[in-house]
C-alpha positions in Angstrom: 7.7 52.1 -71.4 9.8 50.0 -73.4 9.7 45.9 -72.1 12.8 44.5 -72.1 13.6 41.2 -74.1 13.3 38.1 -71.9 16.7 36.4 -71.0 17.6 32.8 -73.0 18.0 29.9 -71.6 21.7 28.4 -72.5 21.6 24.9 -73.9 22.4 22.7 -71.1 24.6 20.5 -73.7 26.9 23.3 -74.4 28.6 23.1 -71.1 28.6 20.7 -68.6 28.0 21.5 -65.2 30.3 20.7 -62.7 29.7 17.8 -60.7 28.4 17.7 -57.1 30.6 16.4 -53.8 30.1 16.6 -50.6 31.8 19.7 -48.9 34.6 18.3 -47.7 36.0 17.3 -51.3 37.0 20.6 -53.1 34.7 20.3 -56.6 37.3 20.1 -59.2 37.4 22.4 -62.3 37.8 21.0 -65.5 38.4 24.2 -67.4 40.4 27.3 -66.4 37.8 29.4 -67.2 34.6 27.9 -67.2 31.2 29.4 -67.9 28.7 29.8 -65.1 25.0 28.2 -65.9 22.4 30.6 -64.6 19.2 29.6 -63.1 16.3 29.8 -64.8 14.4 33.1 -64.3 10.6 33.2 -64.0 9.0 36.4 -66.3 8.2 38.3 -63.1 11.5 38.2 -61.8 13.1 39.5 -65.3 11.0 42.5 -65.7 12.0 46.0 -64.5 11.1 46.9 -60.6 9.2 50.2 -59.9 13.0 51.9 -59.5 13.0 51.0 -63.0 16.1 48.9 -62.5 17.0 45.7 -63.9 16.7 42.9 -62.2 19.5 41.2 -60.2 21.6 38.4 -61.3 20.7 34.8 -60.7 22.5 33.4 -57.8 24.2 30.2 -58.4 23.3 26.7 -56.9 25.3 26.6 -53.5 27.0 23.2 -52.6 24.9 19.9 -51.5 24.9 19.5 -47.4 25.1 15.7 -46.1 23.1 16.1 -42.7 23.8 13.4 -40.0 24.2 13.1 -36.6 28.0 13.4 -36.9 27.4 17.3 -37.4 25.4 17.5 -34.1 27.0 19.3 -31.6 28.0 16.8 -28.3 25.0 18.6 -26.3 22.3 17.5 -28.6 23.3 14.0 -28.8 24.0 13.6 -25.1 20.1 13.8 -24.6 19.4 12.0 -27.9 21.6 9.1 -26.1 19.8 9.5 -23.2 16.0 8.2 -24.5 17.7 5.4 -25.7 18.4 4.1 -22.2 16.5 1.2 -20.9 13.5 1.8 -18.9 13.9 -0.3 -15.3 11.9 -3.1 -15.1 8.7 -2.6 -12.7 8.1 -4.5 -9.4 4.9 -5.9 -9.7 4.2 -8.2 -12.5 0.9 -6.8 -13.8 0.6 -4.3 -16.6 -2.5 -2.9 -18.2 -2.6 -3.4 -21.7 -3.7 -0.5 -24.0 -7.0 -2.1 -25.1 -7.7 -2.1 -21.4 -6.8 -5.8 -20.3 -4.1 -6.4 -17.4 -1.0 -8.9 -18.8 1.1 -10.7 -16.4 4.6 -10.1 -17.2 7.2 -12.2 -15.6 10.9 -12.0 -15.2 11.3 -13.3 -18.6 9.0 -10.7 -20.6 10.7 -8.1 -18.6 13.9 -8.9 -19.8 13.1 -9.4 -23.1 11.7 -5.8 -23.1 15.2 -4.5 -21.9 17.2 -6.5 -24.5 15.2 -4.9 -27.0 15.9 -1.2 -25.5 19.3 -2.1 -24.5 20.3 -3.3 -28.2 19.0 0.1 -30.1 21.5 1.9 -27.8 24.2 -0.3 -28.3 23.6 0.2 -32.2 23.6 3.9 -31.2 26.9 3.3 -29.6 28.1 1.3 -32.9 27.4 4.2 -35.3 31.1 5.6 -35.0 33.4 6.4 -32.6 32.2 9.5 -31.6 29.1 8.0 -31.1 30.4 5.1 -29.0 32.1 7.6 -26.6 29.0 9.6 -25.6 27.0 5.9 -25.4 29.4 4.1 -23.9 28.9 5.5 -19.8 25.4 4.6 -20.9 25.1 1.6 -21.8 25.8 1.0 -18.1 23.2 3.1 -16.3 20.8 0.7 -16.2 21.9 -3.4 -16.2 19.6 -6.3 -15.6 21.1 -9.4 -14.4 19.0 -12.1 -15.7 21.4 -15.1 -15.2 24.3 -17.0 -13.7 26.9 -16.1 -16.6 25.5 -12.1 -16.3 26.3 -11.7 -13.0 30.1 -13.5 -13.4 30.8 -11.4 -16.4 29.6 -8.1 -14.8 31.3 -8.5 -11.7 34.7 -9.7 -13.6 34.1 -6.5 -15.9 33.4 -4.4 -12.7 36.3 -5.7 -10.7 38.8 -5.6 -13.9 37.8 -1.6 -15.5 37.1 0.6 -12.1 35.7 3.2 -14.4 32.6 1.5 -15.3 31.6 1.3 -11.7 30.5 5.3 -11.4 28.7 4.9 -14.5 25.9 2.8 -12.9 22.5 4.2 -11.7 20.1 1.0 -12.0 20.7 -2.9 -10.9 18.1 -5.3 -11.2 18.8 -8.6 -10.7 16.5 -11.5 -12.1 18.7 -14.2 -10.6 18.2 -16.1 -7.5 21.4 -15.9 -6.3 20.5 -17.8 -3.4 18.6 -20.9 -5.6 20.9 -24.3 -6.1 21.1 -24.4 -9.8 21.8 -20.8 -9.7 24.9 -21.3 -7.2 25.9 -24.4 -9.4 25.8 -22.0 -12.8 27.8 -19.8 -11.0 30.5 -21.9 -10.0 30.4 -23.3 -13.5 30.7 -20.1 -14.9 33.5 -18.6 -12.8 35.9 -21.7 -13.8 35.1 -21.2 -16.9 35.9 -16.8 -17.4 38.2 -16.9 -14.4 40.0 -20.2 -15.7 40.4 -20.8 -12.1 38.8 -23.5 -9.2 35.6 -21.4 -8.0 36.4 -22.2 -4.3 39.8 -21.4 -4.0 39.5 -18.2 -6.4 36.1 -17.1 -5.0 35.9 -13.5 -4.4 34.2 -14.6 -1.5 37.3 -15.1 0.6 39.6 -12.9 -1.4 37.8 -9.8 -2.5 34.5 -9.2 0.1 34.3 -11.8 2.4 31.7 -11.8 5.1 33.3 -12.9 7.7 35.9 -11.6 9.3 37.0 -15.1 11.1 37.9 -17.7 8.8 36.2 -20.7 10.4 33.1 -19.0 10.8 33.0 -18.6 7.0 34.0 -22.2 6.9 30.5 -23.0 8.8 28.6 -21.9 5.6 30.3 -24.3 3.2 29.6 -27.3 6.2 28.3 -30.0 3.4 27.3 -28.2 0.6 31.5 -27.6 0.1 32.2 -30.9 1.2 29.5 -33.4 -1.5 29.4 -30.1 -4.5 32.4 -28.7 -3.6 31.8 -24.7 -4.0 30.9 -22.4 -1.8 26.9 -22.0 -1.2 27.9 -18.2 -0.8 29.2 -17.5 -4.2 26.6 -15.8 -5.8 25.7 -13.3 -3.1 29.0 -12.4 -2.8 28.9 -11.7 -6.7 26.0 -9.3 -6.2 27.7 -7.5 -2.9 30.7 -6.9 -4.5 29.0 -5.3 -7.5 26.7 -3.4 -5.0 29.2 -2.1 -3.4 31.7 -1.0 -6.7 28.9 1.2 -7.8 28.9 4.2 -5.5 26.7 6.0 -7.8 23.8 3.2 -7.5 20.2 5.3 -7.4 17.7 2.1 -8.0 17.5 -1.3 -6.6 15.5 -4.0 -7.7 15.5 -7.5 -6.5 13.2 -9.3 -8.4 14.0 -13.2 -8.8 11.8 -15.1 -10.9 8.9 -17.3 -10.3 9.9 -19.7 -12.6 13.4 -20.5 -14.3 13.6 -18.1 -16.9 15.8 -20.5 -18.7 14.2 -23.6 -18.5 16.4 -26.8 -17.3 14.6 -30.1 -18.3 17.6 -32.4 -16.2 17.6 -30.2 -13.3 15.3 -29.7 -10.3 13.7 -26.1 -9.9 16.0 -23.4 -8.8 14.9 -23.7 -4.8 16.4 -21.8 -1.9 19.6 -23.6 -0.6 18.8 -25.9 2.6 21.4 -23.8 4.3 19.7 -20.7 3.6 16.2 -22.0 4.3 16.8 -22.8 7.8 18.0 -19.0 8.6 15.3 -17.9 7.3 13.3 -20.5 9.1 14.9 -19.8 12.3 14.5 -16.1 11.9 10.6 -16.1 11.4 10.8 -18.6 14.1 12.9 -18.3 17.1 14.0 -14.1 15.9 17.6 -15.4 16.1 19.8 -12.1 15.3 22.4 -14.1 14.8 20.9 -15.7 12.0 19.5 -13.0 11.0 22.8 -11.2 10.4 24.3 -14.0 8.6 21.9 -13.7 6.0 20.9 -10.1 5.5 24.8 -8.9 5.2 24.7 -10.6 1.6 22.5 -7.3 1.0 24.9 -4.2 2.1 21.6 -1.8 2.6 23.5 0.1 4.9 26.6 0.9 2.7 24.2 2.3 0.0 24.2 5.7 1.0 23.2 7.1 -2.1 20.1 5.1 -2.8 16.8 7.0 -3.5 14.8 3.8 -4.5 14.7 0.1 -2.9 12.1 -2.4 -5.0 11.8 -6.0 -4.1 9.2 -8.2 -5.3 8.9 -11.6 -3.5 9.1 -14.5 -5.8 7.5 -17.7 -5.6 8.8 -21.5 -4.5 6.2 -24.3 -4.6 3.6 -22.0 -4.2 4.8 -20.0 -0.9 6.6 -17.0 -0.7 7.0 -17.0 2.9 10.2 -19.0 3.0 12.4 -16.6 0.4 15.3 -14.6 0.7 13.1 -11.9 -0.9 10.6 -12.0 1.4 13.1 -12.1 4.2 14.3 -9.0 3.0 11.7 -7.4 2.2 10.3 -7.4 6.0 13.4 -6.3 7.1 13.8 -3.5 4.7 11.0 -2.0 7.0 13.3 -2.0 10.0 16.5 -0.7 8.6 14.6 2.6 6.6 15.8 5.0 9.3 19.9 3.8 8.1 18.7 4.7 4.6 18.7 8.2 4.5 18.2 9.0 0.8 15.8 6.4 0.5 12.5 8.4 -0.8 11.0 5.2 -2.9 10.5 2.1 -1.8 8.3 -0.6 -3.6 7.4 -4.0 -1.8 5.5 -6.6 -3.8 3.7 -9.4 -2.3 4.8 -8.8 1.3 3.5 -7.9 4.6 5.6 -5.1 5.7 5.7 -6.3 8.9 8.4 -5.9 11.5 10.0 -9.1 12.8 12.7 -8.0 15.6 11.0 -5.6 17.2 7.2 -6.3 17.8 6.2 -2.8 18.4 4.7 -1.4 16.0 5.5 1.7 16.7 7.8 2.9 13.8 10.6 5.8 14.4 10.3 8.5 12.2 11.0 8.4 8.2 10.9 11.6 6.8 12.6 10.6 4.2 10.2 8.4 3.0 8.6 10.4 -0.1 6.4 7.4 -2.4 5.3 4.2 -0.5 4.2 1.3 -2.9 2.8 -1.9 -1.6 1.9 -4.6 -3.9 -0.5 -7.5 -3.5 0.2 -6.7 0.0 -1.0 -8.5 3.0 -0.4 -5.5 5.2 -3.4 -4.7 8.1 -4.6 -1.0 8.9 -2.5 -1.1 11.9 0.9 -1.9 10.1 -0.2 0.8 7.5 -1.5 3.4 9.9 1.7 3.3 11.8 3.6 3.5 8.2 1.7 6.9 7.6 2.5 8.0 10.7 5.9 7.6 10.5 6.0 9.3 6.6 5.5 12.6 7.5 6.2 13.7 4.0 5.1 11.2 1.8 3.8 12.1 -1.5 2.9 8.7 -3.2 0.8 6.3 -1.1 -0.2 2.9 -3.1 -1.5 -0.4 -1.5 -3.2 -3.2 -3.4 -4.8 -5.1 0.0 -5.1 -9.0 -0.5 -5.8 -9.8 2.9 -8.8 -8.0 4.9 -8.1 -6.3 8.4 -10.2 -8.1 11.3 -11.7 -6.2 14.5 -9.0 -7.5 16.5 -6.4 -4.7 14.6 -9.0 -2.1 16.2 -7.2 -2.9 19.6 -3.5 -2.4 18.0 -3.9 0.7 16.2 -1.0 3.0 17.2 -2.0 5.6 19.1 -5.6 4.8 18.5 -5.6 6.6 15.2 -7.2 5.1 12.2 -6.4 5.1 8.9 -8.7 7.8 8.2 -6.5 10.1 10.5 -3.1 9.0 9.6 -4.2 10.2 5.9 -5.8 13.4 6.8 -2.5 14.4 8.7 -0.9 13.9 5.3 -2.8 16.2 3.6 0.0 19.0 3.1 2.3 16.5 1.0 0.4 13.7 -0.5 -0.6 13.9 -4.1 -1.3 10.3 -5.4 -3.5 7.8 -3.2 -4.3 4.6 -4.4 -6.1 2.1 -2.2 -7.6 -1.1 -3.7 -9.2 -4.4 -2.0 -8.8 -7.0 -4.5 -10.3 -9.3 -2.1 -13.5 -9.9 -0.3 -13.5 -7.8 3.0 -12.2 -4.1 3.4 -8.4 -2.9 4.8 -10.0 -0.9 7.6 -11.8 -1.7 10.9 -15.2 -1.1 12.3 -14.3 2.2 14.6 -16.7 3.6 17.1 -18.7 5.7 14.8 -22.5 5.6 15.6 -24.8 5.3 14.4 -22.6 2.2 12.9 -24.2 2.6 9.2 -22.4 0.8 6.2 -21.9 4.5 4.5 -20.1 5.2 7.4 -17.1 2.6 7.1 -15.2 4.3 4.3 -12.6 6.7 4.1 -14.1 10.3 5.0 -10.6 11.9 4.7 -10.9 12.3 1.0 -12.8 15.9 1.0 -9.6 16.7 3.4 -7.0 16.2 1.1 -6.5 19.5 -0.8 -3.8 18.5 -2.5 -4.5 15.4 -3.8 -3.9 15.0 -8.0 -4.2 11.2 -8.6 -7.2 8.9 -7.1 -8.0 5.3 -7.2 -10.2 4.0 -4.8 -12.5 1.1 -4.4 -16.4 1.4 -3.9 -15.3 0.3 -0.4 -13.3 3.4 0.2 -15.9 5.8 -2.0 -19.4 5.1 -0.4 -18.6 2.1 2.2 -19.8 -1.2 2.6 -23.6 -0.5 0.9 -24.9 -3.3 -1.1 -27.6 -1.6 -3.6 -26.3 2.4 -4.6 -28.8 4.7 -4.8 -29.6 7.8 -7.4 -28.1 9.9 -4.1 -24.8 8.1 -3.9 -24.1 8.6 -7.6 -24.7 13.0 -7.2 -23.0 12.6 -3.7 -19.6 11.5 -5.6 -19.1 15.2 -6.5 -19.2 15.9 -2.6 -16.8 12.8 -1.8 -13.7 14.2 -4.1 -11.5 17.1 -3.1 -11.4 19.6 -6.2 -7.7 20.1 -6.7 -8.5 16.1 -8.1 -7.0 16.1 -11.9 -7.2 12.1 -12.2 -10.0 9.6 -10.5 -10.5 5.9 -11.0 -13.1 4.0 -9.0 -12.5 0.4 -9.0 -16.4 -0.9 -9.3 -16.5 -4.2 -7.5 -19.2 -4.9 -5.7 -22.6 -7.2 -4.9 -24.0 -9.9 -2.9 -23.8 -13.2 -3.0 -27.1 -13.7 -4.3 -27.7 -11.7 -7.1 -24.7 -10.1 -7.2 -25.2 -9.4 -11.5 -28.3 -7.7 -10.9 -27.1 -5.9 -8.3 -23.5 -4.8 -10.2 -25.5 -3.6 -12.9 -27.7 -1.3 -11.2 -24.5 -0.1 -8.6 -22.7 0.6 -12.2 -25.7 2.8 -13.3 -25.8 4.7 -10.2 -22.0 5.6 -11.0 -22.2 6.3 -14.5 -24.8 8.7 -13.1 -22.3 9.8 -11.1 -19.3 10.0 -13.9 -22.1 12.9 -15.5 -22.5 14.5 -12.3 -18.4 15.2 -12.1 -18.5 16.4 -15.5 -21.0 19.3 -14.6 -19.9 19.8 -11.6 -18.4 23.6 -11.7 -15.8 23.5 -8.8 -13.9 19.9 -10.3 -11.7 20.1 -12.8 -10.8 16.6 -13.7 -8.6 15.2 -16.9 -9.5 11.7 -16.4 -12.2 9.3 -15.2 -11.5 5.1 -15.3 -13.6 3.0 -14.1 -12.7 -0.5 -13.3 -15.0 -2.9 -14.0 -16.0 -6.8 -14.9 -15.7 -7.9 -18.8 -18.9 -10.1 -18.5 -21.9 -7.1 -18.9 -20.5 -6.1 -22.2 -21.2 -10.0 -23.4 -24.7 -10.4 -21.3 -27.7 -10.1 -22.8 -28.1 -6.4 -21.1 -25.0 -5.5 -23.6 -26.8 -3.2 -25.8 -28.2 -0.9 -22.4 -24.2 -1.3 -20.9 -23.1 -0.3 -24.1 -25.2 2.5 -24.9 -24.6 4.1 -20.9 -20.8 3.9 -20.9 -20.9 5.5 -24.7 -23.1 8.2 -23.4 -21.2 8.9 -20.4 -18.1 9.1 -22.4 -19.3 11.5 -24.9 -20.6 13.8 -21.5 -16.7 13.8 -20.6 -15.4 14.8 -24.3 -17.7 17.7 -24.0 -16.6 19.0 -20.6 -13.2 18.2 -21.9 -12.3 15.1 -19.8 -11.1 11.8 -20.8 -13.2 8.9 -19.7 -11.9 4.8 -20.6 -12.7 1.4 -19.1 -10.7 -1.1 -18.1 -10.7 -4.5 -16.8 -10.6 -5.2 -12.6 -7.1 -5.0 -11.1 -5.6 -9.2 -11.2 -4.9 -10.3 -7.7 -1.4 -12.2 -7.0 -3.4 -15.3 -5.5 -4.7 -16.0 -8.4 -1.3 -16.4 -9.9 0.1 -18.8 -7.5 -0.1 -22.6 -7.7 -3.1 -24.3 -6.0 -3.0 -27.4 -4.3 -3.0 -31.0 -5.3 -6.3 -31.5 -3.4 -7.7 -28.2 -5.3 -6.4 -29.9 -8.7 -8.3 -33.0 -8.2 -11.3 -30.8 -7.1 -10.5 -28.6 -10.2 -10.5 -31.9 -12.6 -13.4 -33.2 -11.3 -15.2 -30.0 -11.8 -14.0 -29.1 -15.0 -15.8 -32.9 -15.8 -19.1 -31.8 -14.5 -18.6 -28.7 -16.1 -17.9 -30.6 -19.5 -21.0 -32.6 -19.2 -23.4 -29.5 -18.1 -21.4 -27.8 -21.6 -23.0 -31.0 -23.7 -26.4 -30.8 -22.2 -26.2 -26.9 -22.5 -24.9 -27.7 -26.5 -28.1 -29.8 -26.8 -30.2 -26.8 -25.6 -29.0 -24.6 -27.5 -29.6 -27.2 -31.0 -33.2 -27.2 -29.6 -33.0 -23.6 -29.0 -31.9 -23.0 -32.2 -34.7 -25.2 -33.9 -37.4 -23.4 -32.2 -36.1 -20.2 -33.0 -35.9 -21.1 -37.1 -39.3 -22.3 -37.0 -40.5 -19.1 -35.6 -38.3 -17.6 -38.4 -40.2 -19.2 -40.7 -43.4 -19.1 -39.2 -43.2 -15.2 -39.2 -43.3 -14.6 -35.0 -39.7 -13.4 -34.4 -40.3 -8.9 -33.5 -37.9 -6.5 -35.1 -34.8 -5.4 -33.8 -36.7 -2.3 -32.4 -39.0 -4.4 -30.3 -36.2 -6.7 -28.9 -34.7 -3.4 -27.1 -38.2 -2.3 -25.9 -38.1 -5.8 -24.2 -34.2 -5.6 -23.2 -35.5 -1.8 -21.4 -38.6 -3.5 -19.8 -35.8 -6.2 -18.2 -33.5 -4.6 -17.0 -35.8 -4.0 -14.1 -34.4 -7.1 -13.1 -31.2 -4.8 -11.8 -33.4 -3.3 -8.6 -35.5 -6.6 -7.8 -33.5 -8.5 -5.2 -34.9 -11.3 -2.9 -35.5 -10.6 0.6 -32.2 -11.0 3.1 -32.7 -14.7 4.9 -32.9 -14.2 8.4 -29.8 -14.0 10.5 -29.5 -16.1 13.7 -27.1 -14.7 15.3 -28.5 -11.5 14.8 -31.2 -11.8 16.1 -30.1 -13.5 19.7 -28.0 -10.3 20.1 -31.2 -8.3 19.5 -32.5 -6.6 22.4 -35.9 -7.7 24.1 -37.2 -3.9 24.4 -36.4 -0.7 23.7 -35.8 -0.4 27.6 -32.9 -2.9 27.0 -31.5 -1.3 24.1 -31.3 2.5 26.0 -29.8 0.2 28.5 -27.0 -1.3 26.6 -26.4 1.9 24.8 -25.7 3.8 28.3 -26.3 7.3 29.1 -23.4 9.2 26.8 -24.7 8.0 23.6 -25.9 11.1 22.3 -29.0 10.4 20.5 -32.2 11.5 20.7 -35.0 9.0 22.1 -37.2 9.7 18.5 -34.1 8.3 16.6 -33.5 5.6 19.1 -37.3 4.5 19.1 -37.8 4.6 15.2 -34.0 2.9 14.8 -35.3 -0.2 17.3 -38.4 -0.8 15.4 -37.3 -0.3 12.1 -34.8 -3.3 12.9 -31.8 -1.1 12.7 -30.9 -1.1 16.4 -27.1 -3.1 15.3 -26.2 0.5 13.7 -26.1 1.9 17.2 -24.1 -1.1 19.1 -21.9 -2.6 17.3 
């Protein structure tokens, strides 16, 4: 066969080649006939095919495409819009950090976070026009109303362009609308955009005024109008009226700050206004409706019929945060969830929950109710019991207890149901339970289970729960109130969690008073024991196991051992394909409020002593240091190998715990004879007499009485 001659390539200087526009500007043509400029060929492509014909011609270099979001079609860009809305901010303060350590985020880091998300959609919205029309209903979904001059401008923008009211989904407000400097701003600032006197163009008496009789809204103003002239009412009236212009409002989320996010060095702290105070005071107090009225109609709850989530977190003033307008709300909210129909979220922080009005406890039914949050709450099992009672469809349960329940709540429990049974009749709807004692004590009461053992006062609904996904529980709630876990506890966890259980965290807090270290230690072996058994277990098929535990045992001198167990129990979960992480113990609210003076001079004059032990410890540690050179020197100092041979042979020291000290009480209710304990136990306690005899002797006779 005869090859054919390979093509030539054309000098590229003979003709130029057109230049290239974008495709909207025709390419111009220079000559009238101009002469096109193949592309070069590679040698396969210019020899004959196995027809035997030539090869095809070279196809010319199309036009240069410009791609940009312009050229996107309106329903891609309406969801690329979309993630660039602001995330709302979250009730409580705390957030875990991804290294595993818990920040405390206050009103200010919260807003800082949604300037940064609100300003890359506004630069979205900046692009071009057609940009700024799909952005624009946007950039009003979810607001934040930080200050004084925020909530003037939105309700002037609100009240002047009708259109931007559907647009809103999300209102938080970070002011306290109810504080004195905050009124004062907002007088200030109304005079200032409205060009008018803030009393007599208040859009308190003109737009939505409380009151229907005009002296009776002349009561609030009393002196407060009469030595600052403006109305005390201003800035609720602000927040009402923008309330109530967004008919479209899904989330709600009052959330005033603990301290002045903009801080005012000639000013006093932004406080509760006298006026206020004393409603509140005589509402806790003397359960005034009256009062009561005239201060929770700043807050339309009832007019928000379309609603689906109600937040409040209850700010602090001089260290209480009993006497706020949040925390006045928030223990009403409780009584006015059967008006709120479309209410399925609601998210308290730092309150009780408790009903004030009414003192049954006894609530009506909430079906509506689909995800119950309660932060650093001081709820009791009662309050909570009757709560899951009256959710009969609740999906989300999540309390963070800072108070401890007492054996007089036994006698209040509605119905006589514990906590265990309200949960177990929720076990056809809830998928993510979350109880956590961040305090000493536990959030449910001694029943009348006998024998009365500690592994008995926990929550035995778990197993019950078949539909439960997400878990976080305390040791409390997991194995009870035992002091030292055993090798049994830890292979008993596979038996204590349902199996339709994807996620589990077990907050480890535990020990005695005593040797409360040595005790933690070996407790925290028992559950990494534990961790391994949930990974062979074949009828669990988890994703995710956290445990929750102190920062001190990676830094004390058992850290090599610690170290070595948690790696080891993680790489026993990346084999069964489960993901296993640390983190530190949940922060407790308490700990985040102001102590007292008394406490601060105890504080000073303990941070002295401690100062002074620090010195003599320093001068230890110089001697220790000394001795330990000259045995460097002198050859005595063992290997690295031998120092964990003598690290393994201490950490007995986990199991060895002093005897218990004798307990006075105690022993005065202790019966004489085992005569007098079959005596006090009565005829229907439905033991045998073996168990009885061996539990008198073995001085566990309190198991079966109290």
């Amino acid at each position: 066969m005869k090859r054919c001659a390979p093509l030539r390539r054309p000098d590229p200087s003979s003709e130029p080649s057109p230049p290239v526009l974008p495709p909207s500007i025709p390419t111009p043509n220079p000559n009238p006939t101009p002469v096109p400029t193949p592309a070069p060929v590679p040698m396969a492509s210019a020899s004959l095919n196995s027809a035997g014909d030539p090869p095809p011609p070279a196809m010319e270099p199309g036009p240069r495409f410009f791609w940009s979001l312009e050229r996107l079609p309106a329903e891609l860009l309406q969801p690329i819009a979309e993630g660039l809305i602001p995330q709302c901010p979250l009730t409580t303060r705390f957030a875990l950090r991804p290294s595993g350590t818990w920040e405390f985020r206050d009103a200010s880091h919260q807003w800082a976070d949604w300037l940064v998300s609100h300003h890359n959609l506004l630069s979205f919205a900046q692009t071009s026009r057609r940009m700024a029309a799909i952005a624009r209903p946007l950039l009003y979904h979810t607001l934040v109303i930080p200050t004084a001059r925020a909530l003037v401008l939105l309700f002037r923008r609100v009240n002047e362009r009708p259109e931007i009211g559907p647009w809103i989904r999300s209102i938080t407000c970070l002011a306290n609308v109810a504080g004195a400097v905050t009124v004062a701003e907002v007088h200030r600032e109304w005079e200032r955009q409205a060009g008018g006197n803030a009393v007599a163009d208040s859009p308190a008496p003109r737009h939505v005024c409380m009151c229907a009789n005009p002296a009776e809204g002349r009561s609030w103003n009393s002196r407060q109008a009469e030595t600052n002239d403006y109305d005390p009412r201003i800035g609720l009236e602000l927040l009402k009226a923008i309330l109530l212009k967004a008919p479209n409002l899904r989330d709600f989320l009052l959330a005033c700050p603990d301290h002045d996010l903009i801080p005012h060095d000639a000013e006093p702290p932004d406080q509760l206004l006298p006026n206020f105070r004393d409603a509140v005071l005589r509402y806790r107090t003397e359960f005034s409706p009256a009062a009561s009225e005239a201060v929770l109609n700043f807050v339309p709850l009832g007019l928000m019929r379309n609603l689906t989530s109600l937040r409040i977190y209850c700010h602090r003033e001089d260290g209480d945060r009993q006497l706020t307008l949040s925390r006045l709300l928030a223990d009403h909210v409780v009584e006015t969830l059967q008006l709120l129909p479309h209410v399925k979220t609601l998210e308290l922080c730092c309150a009780s929950a408790d009903k004030l009005l009414a003192p049954d406890i006894v609530l009506p039914p909430l079906p509506h109710i689909e995800h119950l949050r309660l932060y650093g709450s001081h709820i009791h099992e009662p309050r909570l019991v009757a709560l899951c009672l009256a959710c009969v469809n609740l999906q989300s349960l999540v309390v963070h207890f800072e108070s401890s329940s007492t054996d007089e709540d036994r006698d209040l429990l509605p119905e006589g149901k514990t906590l265990n049974e309200a949960l177990a009749g929720l076990a056809g709807s809830l998928r993510t339970l979350e109880l956590v004692a961040l305090s000493e004590g536990h959030y449910l009461t001694r029943g009348r289970e006998r024998p009365r053992k500690p592994e008995n006062h926990r929550l035995t609904c778990i197993p019950e729960l078949v539909r439960l996904d997400r878990l976080t529980l305390d040791y409390r709630g997991v194995f009870g109130t035992l002091g030292i876990l055993e090798e049994d506890d830890g292979e008993r966890l596979c038996q204590l969690l349902p199996p339709s259980l994807r996620d589990f965290t077990l907050v480890c807090e535990w020990g005695t008073a005593r040797d409360w270290k040595q005790s933690y230690l070996a407790n925290l072996d028992m559950v990494l024991h534990g961790v391994e058994c949930l990974c062979a277990s074949p009828s669990h098929r988890l994703s995710s196991i956290s445990l929750a535990i102190h920062s001190w045992p990676a830094e004390s001198r058992f850290h090599r051992r610690f170290k070595r167990e948690v790696e080891a129990a993680r790489q026993r979960c990346a084999r069964a394909g489960i993901l296993f992480r640390t983190f530190d113990l949940l922060p407790s609210y308490q700990d985040e409020d102001e102590i007292d003076p008394v406490e601060e001079e105890e504080a000073e004059a303990g941070a002295e002593g401690e100062e002074g032990q620090e010195e003599s410890d320093e001068a230890g540690d110089e001697d220790e240091h000394e001795v330990r050179a000259e045995e460097e020197l002198a050859g005595h100092i063992p290997p690295e190998e031998e120092l964990e041979l003598e690290e393994e042979d201490e950490a007995s020291e986990y199991y060895v715990t002093d005897e218990e000290e004798s307990d006075p009480e105690r022993e005065a209710r202790r019966p004489p004879t085992f005569n007098a304990f079959l005596q006090r136990l009565g005829d229907d306690h439905g033991h045998s007499l073996d168990e009885l005899f061996y539990a008198y002797h073995e001085d566990r006779w309190d198991e079966y009485l109290f």
